[in-house]
Structures are given as structure tokens and as C-alpha cells.
GULUMFI-862025 format. One record per residue: residue number from 1; residue in three letters; x negated, z, y negated of N, C-alpha, C in turn. Coordinates in Angstrom, 1 decimal, always signed. Example, Ala and Ser with C-alpha at 12.3 -4.5 7.8 and 13.67 -1.06 7.14 Angstrom:
<sites>
+-----+---------+--------+--------+--------+--------+--------+--------+--------+--------+--------+
: num : residuo :    nxx :    nzz :    nyy :   caxx :   cazz :   cayy :    cxx :    czz :    cyy :
+-----+---------+--------+--------+--------+--------+--------+--------+--------+--------+--------+
:   1 :     ALA :  -13.2 :   +7.8 :   +5.7 :  -12.3 :   +7.8 :   +4.5 :  -13.2 :   +7.8 :   +3.3 :
:   2 :     SER :  -12.8 :   +7.1 :   +2.2 :  -13.7 :   +7.1 :   +1.1 :  -12.9 :   +7.9 :   +0.0 :
+-----+---------+--------+--------+--------+--------+--------+--------+--------+--------+--------+
</sites>
This chain:
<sites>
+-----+---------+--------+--------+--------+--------+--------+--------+--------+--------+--------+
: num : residuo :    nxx :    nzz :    nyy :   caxx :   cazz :   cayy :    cxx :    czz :    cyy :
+-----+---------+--------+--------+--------+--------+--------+--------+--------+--------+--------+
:   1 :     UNK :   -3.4 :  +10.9 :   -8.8 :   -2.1 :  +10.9 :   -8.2 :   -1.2 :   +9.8 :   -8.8 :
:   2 :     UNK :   -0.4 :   +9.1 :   -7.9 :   +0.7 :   +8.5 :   -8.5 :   +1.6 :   +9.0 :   -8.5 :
:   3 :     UNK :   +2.2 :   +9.0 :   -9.8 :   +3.6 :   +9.7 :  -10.0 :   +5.0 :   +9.5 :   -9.3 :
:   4 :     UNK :   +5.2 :   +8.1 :   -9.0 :   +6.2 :   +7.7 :   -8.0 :   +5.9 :   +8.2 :   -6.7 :
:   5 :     UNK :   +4.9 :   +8.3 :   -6.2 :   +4.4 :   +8.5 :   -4.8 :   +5.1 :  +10.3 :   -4.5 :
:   6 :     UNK :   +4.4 :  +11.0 :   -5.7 :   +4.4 :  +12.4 :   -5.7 :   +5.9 :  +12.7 :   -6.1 :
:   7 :     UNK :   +6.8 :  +11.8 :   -6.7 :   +8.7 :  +11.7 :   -6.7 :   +9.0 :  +11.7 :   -5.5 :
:   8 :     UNK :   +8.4 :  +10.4 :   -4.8 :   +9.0 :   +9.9 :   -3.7 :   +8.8 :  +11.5 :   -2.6 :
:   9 :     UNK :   +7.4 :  +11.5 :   -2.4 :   +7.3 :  +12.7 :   -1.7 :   +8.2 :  +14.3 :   -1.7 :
:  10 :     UNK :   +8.4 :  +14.7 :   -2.9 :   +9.3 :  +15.8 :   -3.2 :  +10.6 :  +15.5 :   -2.5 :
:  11 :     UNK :  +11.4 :  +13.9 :   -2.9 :  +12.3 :  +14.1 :   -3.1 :  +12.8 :  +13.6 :   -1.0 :
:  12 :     UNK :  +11.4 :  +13.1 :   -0.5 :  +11.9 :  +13.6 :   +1.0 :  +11.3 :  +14.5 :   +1.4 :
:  13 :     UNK :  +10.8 :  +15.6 :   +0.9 :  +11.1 :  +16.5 :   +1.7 :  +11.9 :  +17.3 :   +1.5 :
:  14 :     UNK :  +12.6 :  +17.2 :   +0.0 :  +14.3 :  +18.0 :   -0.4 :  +15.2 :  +17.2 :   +0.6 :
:  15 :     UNK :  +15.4 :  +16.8 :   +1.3 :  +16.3 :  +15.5 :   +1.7 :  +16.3 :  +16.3 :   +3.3 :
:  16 :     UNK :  +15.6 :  +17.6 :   +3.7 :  +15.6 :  +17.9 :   +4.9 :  +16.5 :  +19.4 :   +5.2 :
:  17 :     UNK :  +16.9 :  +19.4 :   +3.9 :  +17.6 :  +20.3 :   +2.9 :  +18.9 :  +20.2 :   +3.6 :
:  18 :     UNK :  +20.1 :  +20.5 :   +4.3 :  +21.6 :  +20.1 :   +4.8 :  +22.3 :  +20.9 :   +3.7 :
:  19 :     UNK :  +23.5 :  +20.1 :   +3.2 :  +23.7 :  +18.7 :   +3.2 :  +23.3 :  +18.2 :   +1.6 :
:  20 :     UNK :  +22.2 :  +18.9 :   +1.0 :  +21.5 :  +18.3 :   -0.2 :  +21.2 :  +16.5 :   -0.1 :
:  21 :     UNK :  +22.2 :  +16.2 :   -0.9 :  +21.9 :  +14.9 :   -1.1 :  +20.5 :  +15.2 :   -2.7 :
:  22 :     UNK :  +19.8 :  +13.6 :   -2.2 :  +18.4 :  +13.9 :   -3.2 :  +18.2 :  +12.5 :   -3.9 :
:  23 :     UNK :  +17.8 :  +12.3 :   -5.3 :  +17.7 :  +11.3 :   -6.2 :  +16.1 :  +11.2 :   -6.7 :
:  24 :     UNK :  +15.5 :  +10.0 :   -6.7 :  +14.2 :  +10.3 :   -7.0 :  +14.4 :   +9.7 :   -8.6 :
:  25 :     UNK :  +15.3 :   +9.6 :   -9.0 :  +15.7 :   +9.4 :  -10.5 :  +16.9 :   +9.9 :  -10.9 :
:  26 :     UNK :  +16.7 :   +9.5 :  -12.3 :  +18.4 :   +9.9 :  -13.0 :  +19.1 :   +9.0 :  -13.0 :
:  27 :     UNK :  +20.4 :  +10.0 :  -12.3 :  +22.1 :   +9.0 :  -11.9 :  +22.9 :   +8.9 :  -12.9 :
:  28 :     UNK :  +23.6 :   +7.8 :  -13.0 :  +24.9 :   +7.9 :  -13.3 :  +25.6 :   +8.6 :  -13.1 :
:  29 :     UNK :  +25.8 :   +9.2 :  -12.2 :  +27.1 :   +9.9 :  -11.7 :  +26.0 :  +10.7 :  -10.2 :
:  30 :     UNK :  +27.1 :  +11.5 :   -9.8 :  +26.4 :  +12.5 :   -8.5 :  +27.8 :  +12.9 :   -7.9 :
:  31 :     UNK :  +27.3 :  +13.2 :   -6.6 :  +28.3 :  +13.9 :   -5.8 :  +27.7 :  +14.9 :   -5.7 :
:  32 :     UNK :  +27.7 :  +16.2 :   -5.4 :  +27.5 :  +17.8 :   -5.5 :  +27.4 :  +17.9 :   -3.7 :
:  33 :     UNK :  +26.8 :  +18.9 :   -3.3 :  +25.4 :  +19.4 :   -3.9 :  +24.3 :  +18.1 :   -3.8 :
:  34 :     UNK :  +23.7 :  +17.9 :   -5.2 :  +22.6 :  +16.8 :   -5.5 :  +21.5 :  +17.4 :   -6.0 :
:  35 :     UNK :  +20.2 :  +17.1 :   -6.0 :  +19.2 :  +17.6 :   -6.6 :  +18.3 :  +16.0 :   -6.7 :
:  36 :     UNK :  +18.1 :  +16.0 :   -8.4 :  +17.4 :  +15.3 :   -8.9 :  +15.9 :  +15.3 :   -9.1 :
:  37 :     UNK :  +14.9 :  +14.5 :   -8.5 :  +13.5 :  +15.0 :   -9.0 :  +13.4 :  +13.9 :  -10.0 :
:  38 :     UNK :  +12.8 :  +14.4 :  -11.4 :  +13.3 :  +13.9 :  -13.0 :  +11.5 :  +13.7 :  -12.9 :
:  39 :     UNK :  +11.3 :  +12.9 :  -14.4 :  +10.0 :  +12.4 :  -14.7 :   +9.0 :  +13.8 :  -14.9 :
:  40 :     UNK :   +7.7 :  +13.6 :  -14.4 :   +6.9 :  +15.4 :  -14.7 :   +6.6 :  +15.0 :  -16.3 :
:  41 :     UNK :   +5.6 :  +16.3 :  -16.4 :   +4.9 :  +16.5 :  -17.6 :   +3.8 :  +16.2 :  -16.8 :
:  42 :     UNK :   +2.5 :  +15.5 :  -17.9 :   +1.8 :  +15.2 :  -17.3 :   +0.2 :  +15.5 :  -18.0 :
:  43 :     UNK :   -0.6 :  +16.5 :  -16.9 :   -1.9 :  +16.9 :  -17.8 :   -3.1 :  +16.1 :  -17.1 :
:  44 :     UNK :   -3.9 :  +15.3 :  -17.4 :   -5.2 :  +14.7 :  -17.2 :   -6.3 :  +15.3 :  -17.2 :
:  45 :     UNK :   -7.3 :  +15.0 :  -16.2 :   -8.6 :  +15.4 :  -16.4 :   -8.6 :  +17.1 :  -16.3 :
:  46 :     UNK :   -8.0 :  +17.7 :  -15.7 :   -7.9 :  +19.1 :  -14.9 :   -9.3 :  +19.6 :  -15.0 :
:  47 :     UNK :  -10.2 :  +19.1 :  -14.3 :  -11.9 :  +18.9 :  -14.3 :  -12.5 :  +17.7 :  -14.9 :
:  48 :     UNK :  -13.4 :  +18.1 :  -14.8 :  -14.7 :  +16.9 :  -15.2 :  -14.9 :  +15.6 :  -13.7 :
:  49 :     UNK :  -14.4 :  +14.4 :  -15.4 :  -15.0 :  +13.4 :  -14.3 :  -13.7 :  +12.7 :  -13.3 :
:  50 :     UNK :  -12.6 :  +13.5 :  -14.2 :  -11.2 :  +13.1 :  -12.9 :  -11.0 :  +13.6 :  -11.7 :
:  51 :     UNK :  -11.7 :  +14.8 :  -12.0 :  -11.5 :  +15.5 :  -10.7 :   -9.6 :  +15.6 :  -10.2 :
:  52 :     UNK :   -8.8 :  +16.4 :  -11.2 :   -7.8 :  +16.6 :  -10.9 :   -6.9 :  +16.6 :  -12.1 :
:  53 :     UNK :   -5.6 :  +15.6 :  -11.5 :   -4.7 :  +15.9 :  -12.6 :   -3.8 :  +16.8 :  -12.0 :
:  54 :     UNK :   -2.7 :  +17.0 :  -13.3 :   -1.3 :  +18.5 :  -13.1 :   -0.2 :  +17.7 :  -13.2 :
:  55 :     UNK :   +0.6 :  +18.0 :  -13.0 :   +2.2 :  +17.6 :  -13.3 :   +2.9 :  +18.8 :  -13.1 :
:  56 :     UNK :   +3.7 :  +19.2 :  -14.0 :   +5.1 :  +19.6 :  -14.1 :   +6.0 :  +19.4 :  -13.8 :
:  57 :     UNK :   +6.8 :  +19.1 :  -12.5 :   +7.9 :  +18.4 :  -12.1 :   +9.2 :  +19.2 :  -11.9 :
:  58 :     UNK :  +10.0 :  +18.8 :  -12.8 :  +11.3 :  +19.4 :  -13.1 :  +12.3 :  +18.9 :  -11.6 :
:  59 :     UNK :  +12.9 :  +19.6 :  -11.1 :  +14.0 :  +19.0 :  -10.2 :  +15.5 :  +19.9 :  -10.2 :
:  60 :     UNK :  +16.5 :  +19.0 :  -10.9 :  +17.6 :  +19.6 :  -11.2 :  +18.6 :  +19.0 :  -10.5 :
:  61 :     UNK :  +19.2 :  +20.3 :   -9.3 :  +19.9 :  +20.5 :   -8.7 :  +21.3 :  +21.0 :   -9.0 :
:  62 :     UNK :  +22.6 :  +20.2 :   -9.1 :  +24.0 :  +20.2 :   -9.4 :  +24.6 :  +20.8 :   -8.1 :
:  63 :     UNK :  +25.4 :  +21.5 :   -8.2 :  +26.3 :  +22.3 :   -7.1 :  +27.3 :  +22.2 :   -7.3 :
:  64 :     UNK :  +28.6 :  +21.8 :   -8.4 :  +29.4 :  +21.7 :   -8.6 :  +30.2 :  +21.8 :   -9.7 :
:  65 :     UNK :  +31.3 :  +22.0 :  -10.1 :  +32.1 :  +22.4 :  -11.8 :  +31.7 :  +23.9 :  -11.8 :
:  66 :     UNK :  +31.1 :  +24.0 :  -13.0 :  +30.9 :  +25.7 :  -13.7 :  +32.1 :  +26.5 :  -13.3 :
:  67 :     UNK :  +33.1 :  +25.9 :  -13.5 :  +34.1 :  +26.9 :  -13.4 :  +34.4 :  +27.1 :  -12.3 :
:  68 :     UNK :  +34.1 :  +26.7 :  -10.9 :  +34.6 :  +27.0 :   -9.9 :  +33.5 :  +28.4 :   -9.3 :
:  69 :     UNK :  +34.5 :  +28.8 :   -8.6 :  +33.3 :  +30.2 :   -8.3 :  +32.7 :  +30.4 :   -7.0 :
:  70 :     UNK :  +32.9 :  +29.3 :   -6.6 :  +31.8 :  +28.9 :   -5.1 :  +30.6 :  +28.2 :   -5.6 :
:  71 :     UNK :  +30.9 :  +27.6 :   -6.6 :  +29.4 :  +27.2 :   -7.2 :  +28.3 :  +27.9 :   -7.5 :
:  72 :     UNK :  +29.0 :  +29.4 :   -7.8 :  +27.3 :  +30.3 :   -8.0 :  +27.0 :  +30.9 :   -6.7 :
:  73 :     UNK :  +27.7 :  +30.9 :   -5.5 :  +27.6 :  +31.2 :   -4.4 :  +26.6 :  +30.4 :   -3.9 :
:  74 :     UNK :  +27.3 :  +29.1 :   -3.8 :  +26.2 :  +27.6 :   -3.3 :  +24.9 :  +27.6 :   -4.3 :
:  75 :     UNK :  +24.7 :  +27.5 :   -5.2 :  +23.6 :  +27.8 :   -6.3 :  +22.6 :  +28.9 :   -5.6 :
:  76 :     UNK :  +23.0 :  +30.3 :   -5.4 :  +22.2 :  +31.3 :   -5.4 :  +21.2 :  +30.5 :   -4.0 :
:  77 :     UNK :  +21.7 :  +29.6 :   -2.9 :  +21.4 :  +29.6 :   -1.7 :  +20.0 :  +29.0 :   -1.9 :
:  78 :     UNK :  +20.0 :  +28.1 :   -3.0 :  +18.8 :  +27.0 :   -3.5 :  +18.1 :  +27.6 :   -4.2 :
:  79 :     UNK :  +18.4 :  +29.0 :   -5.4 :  +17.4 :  +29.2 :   -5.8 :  +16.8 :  +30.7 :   -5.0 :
:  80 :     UNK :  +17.6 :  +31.2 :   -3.7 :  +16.7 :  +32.3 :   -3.2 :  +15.3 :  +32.3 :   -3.0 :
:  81 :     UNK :  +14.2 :  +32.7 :   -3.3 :  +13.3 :  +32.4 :   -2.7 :  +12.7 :  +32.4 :   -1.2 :
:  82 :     UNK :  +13.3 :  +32.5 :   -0.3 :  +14.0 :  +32.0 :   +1.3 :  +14.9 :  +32.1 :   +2.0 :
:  83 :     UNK :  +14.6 :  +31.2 :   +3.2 :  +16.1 :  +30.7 :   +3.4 :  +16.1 :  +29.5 :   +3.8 :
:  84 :     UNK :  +16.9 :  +29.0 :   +5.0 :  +16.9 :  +27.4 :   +5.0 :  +17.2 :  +26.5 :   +4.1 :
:  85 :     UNK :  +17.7 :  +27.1 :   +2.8 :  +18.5 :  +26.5 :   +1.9 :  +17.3 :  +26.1 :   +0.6 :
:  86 :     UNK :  +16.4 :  +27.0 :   +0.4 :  +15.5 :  +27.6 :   -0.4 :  +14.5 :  +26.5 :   -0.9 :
:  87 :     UNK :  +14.5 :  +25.8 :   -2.1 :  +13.6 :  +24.8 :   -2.8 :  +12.2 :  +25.2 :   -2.5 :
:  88 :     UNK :  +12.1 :  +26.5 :   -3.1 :  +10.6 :  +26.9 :   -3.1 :  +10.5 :  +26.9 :   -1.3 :
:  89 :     UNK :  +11.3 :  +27.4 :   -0.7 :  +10.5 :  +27.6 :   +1.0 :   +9.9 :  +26.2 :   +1.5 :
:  90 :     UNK :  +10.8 :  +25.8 :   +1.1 :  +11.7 :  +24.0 :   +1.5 :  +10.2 :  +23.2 :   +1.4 :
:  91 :     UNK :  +10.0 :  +22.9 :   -0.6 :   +9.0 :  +22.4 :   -0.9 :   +7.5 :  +23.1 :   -0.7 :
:  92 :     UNK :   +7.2 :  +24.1 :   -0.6 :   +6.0 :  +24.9 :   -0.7 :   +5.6 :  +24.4 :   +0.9 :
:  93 :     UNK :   +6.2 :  +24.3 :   +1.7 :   +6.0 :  +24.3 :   +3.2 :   +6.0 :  +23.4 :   +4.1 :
:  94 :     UNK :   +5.7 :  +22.3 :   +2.7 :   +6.1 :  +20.6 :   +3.2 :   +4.4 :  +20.0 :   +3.3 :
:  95 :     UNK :   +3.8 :  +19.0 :   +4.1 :   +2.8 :  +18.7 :   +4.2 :   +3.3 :  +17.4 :   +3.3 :
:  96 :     UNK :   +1.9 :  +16.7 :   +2.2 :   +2.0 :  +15.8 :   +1.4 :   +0.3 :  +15.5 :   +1.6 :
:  97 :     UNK :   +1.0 :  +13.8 :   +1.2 :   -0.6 :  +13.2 :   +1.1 :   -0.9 :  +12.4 :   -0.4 :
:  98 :     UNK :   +0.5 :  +12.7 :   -1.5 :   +0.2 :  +11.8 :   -2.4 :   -0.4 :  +13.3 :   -3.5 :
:  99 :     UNK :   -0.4 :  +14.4 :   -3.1 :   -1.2 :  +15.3 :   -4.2 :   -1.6 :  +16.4 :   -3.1 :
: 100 :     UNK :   -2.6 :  +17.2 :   -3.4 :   -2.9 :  +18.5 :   -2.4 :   -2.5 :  +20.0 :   -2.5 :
: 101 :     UNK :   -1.2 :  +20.0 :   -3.6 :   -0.5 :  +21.6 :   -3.7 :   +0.2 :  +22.0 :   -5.0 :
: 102 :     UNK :   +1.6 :  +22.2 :   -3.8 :   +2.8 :  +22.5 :   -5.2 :   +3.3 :  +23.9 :   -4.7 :
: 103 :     UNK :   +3.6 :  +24.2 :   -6.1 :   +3.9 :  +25.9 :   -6.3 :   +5.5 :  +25.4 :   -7.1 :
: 104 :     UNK :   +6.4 :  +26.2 :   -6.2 :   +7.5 :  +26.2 :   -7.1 :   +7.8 :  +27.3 :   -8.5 :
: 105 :     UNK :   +7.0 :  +27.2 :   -9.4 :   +7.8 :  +28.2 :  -10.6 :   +8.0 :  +29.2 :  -11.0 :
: 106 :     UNK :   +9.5 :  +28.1 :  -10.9 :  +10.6 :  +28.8 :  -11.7 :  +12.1 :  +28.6 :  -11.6 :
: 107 :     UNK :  +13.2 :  +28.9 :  -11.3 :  +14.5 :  +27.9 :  -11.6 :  +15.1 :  +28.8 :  -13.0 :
: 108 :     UNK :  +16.0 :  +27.7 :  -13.5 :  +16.7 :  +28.3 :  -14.7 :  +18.0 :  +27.8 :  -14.6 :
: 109 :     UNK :  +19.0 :  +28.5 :  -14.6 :  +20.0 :  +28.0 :  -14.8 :  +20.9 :  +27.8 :  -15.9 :
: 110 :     UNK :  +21.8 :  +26.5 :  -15.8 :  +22.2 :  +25.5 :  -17.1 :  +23.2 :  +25.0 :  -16.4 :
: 111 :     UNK :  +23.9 :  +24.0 :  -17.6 :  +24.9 :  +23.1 :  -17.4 :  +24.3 :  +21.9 :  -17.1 :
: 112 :     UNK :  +25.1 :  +20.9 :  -17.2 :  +24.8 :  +19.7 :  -17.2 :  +26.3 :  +18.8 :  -16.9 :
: 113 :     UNK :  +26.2 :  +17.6 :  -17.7 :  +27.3 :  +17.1 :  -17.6 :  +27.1 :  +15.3 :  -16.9 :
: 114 :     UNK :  +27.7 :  +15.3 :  -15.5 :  +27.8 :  +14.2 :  -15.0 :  +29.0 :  +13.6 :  -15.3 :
: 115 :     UNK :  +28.9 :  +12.0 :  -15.2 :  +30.4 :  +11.3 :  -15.1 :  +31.7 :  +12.4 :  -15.8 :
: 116 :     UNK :  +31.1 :  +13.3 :  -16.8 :  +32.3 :  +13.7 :  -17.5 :  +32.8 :  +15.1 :  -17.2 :
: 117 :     UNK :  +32.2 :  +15.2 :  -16.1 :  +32.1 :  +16.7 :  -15.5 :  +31.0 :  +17.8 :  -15.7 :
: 118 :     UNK :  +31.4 :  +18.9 :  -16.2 :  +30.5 :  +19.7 :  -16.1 :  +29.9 :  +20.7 :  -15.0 :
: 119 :     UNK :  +28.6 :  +20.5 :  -14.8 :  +28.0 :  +20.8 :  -13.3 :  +27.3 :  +22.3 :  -13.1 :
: 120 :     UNK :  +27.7 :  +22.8 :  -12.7 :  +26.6 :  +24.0 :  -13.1 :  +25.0 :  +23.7 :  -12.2 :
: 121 :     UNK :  +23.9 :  +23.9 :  -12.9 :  +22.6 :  +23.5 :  -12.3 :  +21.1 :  +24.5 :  -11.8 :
: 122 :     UNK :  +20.9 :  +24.7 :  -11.2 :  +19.9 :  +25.2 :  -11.1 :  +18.2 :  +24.3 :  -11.6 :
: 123 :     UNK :  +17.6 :  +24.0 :  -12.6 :  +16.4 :  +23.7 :  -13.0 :  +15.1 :  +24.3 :  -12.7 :
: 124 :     UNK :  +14.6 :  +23.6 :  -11.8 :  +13.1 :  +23.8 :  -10.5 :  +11.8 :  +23.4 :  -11.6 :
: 125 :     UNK :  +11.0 :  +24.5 :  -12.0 :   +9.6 :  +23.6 :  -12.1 :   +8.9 :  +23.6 :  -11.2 :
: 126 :     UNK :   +8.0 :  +22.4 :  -10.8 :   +7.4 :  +22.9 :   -9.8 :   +5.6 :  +21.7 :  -10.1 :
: 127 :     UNK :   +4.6 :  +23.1 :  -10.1 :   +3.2 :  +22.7 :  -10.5 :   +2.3 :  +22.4 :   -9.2 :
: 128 :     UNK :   +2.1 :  +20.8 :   -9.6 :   +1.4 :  +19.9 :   -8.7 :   +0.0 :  +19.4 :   -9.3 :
: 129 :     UNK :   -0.9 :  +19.7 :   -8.0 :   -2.1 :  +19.3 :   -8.3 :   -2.6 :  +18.5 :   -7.4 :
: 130 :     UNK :   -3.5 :  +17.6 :   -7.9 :   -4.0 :  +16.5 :   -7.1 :   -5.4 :  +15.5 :   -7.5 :
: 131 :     UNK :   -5.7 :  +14.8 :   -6.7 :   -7.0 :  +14.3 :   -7.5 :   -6.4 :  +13.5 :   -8.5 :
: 132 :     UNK :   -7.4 :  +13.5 :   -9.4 :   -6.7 :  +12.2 :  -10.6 :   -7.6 :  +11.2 :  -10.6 :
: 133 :     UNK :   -8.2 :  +11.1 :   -9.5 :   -9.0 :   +9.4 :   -9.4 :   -7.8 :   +8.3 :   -9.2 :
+-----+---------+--------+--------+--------+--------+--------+--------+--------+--------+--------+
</sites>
């Protein structure tokens, strides 16, 4: 698998998401609602011979200031497990040609501080497999 390929991939098919804006790296700064697909964790050699590598791919999704109280409103919509809003529905249901099958997780929720603001976030793992030739 290439790792940019398998970014690039995730982060269009979050992008089909209304009105999820999507980053295939880390910003500077964000406009809300944004979801980041960040660098994975990366396991080699799955099988014998290169059969298959794994990745861990974190994607952290900002909704807005913690302290506003539409933000856990807007948040709940991304981490339901469905829904048109729904990461796991979203990503799980997406056809890809740079790896052959992702499982969304887990989300966790956190802060995170953009451009000085604090965001409240929902944190996606999501386990990709693919050949590792």
C-alpha cells in the first residue's frame, strides 16, 4: 500500500460528507466542521512474503469551540454509527483501490487547539488492510 494513496483515498471519500470540509494533512488553522486524515501507524509483513500490510489511521474531526453547545450536537452526527453524517457508514461503504478493507474502530473524544482556539474533536481509528507488495 501507499500511504499517500490510502490518505488521499479516505480523505475523498470523507469529502462526500455535507458540509465536512477534509485535509489529507495537518493545518494550520481549520474552519469547522473539518476532519483531518493524520499520518497511520504502520504494521509490515501481515503475512508471509508481503502479503499484507496494516495501518492505523487516525482521522480527527473538529466541530467547533468546546464550549458552545451545538458542538456536541454536530459531533454526535459523525460519530453515530449511521446516518448520512456517519464516518464509519461514510468510510466503511466507500469502494477503494489503494488498499482492500477498512473497519472504522473507534472514535474518542478530545480537545484540540487550532489557530488558538479550542475545538472539541471526535478521534476516528480506522484499520486498513492491503497488499504490502
Amino acid at each position: 500500500m501507499d500511504i499517500a494513496d490510502v490518505m488521499d483515498e479516505i480523505a475523498a471519500r470523507l469529502e462526500t460528507i455535507e458540509p465536512l470540509r477534509v485535509i489529507a494533512h495537518w493545518p494550520g488553522s481549520i474552519s469547522p466542521p473539518t476532519a483531518i486524515v493524520a499520518l497511520p501507524d504502520t504494521t509490515f509483513d501481515e503475512t508471509y512474503g508481503r502479503g499484507m500490510d496494516r495501518l492505523q489511521l487516525p482521522v480527527v474531526l473538529a466541530v467547533g469551540k468546546v464550549v458552545d453547545r451545538s458542538a456536541r450536537d454536530a459531533i454526535a452526527a459523525y460519530v453515530n454509527g449511521s446516518g448520512p453524517k456517519s464516518v464509519k457508514q461514510v468510510v466503511e461503504s466507500g469502494t477503494y483501490t489503494a488498499f482492500d478493507v477498512v473497519r472504522v474502530m473507534s472514535a474518542e473524544f478530545d480537545t484540540y487547539i487550532f489557530g488558538a482556539v479550542e475545538h472539541l474533536v471526535a478521534i476516528f481509528q480506522l484499520d486498513i488492510a492491503g497488499d504490502g507488495a
